[in-house]
Backbone as numpy.savetxt, mean C-alpha at the origin, in Angstrom:
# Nx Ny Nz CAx CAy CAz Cx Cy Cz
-7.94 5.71 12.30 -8.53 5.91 10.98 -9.97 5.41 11.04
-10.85 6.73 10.58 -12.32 5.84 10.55 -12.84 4.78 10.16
-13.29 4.23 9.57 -13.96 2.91 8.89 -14.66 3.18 7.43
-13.85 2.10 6.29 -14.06 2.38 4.88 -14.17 1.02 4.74
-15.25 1.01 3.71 -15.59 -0.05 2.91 -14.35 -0.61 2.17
-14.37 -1.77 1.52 -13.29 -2.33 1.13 -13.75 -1.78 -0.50
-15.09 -1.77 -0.79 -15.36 -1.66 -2.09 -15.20 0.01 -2.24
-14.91 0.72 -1.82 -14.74 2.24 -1.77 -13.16 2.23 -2.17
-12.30 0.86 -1.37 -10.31 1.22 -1.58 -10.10 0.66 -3.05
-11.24 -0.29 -3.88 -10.89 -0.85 -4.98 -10.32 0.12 -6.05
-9.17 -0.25 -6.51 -8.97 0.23 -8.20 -8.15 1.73 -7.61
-8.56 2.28 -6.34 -7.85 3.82 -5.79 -6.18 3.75 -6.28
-5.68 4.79 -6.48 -4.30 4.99 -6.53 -3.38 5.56 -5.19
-2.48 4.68 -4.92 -1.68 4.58 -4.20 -0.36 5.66 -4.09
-0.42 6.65 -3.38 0.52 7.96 -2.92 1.18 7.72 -1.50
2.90 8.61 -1.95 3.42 8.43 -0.67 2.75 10.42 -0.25
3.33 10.06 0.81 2.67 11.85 1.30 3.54 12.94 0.55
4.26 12.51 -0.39 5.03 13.97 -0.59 4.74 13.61 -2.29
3.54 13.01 -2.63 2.67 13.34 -3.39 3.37 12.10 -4.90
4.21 11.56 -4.19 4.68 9.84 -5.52 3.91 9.44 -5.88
3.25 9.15 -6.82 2.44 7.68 -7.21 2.88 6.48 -7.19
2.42 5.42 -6.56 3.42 4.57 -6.22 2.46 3.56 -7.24
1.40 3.47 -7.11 0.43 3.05 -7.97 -1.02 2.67 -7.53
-1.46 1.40 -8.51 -3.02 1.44 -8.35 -3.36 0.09 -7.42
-4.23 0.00 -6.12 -4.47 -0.63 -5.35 -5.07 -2.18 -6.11
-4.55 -3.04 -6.05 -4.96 -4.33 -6.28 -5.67 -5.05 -5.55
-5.46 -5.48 -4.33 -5.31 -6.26 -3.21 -5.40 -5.29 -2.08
-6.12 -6.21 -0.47 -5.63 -6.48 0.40 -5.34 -7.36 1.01
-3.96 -7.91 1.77 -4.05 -9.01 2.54 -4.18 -9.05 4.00
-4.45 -10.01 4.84 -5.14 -9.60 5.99 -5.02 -11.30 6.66
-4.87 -11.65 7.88 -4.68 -12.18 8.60 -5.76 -12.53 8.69
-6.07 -14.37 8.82 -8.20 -14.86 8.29 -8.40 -15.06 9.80
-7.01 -15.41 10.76 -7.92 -15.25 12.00 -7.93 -13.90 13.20
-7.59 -13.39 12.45 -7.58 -12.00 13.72 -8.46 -11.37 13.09
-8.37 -11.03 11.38 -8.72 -9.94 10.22 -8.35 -8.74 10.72
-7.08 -8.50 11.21 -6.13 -7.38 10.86 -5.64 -7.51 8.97
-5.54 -6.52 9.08 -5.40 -6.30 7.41 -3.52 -5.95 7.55
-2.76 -6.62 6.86 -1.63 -6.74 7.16 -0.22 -5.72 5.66
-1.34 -6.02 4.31 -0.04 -5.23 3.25 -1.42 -5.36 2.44
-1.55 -3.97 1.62 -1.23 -3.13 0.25 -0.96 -4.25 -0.61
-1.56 -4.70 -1.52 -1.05 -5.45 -2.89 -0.90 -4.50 -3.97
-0.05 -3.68 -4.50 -0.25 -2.42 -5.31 -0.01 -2.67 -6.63
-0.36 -2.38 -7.71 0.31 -2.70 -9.33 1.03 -1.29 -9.29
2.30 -1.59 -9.08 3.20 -0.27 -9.18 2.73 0.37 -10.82
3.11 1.56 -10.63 2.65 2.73 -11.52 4.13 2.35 -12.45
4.15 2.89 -13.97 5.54 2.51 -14.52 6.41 3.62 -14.28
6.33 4.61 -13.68 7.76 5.79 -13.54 8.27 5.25 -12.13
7.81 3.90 -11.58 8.34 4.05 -9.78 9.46 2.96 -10.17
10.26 2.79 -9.41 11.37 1.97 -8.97 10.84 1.01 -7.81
10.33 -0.19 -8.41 9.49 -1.15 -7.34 10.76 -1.82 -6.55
11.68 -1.91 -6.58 13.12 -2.37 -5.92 13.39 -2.06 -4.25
13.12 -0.82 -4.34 12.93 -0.12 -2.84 11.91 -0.78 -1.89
10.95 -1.24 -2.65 9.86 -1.69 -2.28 9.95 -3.79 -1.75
9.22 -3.84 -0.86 8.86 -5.86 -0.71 8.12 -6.25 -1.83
8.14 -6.95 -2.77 7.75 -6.91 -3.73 7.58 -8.80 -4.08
5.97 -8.53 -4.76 5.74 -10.56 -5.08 5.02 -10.83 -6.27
5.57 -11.35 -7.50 4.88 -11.63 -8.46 4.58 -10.27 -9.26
5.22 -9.42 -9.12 5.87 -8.07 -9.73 4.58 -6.71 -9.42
3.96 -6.87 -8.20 3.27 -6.55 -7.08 4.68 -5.77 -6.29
3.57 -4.47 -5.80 4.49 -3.98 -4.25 3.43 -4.26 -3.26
4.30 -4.96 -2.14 3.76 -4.86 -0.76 3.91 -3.60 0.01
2.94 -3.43 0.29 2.97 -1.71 1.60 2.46 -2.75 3.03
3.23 -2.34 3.92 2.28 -2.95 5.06 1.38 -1.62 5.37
0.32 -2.14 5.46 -0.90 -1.67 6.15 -0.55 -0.69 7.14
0.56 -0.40 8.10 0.93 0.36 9.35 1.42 1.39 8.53
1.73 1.52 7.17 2.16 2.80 6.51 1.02 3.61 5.91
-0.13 3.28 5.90 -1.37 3.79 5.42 -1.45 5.03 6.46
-1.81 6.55 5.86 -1.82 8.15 7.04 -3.18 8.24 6.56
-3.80 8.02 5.21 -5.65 8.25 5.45 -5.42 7.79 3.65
-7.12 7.76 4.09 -7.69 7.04 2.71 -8.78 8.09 2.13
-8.58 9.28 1.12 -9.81 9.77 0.99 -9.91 9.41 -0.98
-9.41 10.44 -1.90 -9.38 10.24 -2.94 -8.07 9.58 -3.22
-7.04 9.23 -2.24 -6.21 8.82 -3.09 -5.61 7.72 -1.49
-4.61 6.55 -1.75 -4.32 6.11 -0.41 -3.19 6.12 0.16
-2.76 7.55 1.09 -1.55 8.22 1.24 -0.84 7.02 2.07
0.45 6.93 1.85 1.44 6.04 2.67 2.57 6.62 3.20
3.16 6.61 4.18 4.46 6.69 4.68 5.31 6.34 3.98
6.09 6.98 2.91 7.52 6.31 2.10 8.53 5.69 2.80
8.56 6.47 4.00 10.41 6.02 4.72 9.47 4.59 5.82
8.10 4.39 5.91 7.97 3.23 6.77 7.83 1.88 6.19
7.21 2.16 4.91 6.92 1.40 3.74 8.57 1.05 3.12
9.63 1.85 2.60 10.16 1.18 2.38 11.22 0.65 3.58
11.36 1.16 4.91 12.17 0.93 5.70 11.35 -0.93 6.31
10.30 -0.88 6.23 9.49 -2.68 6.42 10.57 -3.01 5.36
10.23 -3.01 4.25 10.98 -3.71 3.08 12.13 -4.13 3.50
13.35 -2.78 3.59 14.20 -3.37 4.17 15.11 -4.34 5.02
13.99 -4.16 6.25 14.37 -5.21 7.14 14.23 -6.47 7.15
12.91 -6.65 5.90 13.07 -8.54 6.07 14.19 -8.99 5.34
C-alpha cells in the first residue's frame, strides 16, 4: 500500500469490501517502538452489530493487516477482521 498521510485517514468511513459500513475512523493505534500501526479505532456506524467485532470502550478494533486500500473510503477484509476478533 502506498503512503498516506495520517491527516488524509481522519474522520474517513470505514467499509468491508462487499461494500458494509462498518463506520467512521477514530483512531490509530500503533506500536511507539517499531511504529507499525497495529488496529483501526472505529466509532461503529448504528445499523452494524459491533459483537462480531474486538471491541474497547464501545469502539471496534480492525487490525491494521485487514486494511485492502485507502482511497475515499477505508476498505477492510470482513472475514480477517472479524476472524482476529475471534481468536483472542
Amino acid at each position: 500500500m502506498e503512503g498516506v498521510f495520517s491527516r488524509q485517514l481522519a474522520k474517513k468511513k470505514v467499509m468491508t469490501s462487499d461494500g458494509t459500513l462498518i463506520g467512521i475512523l477514530h483512531n490509530i493505534i500503533s506500536d511507539l517502538r517499531t511504529g507499525e500501526l497495529m488496529d483501526l479505532v472505529v466509532r461503529p456506524d448504528m445499523g452494524i452489530d459491533p459483537s462480531e467485532y474486538n471491541t474497547e470502550d464501545g469502539f471496534i478494533l480492525i487490525p491494521f493487516s485487514a486494511v485492502r486500500s485507502v482511497r475515499d473510503y477505508i476498505v477492510i477484509d470482513r472475514k480477517e477482521a472479524v476472524r482476529s476478533s475471534a481468536e483472542e
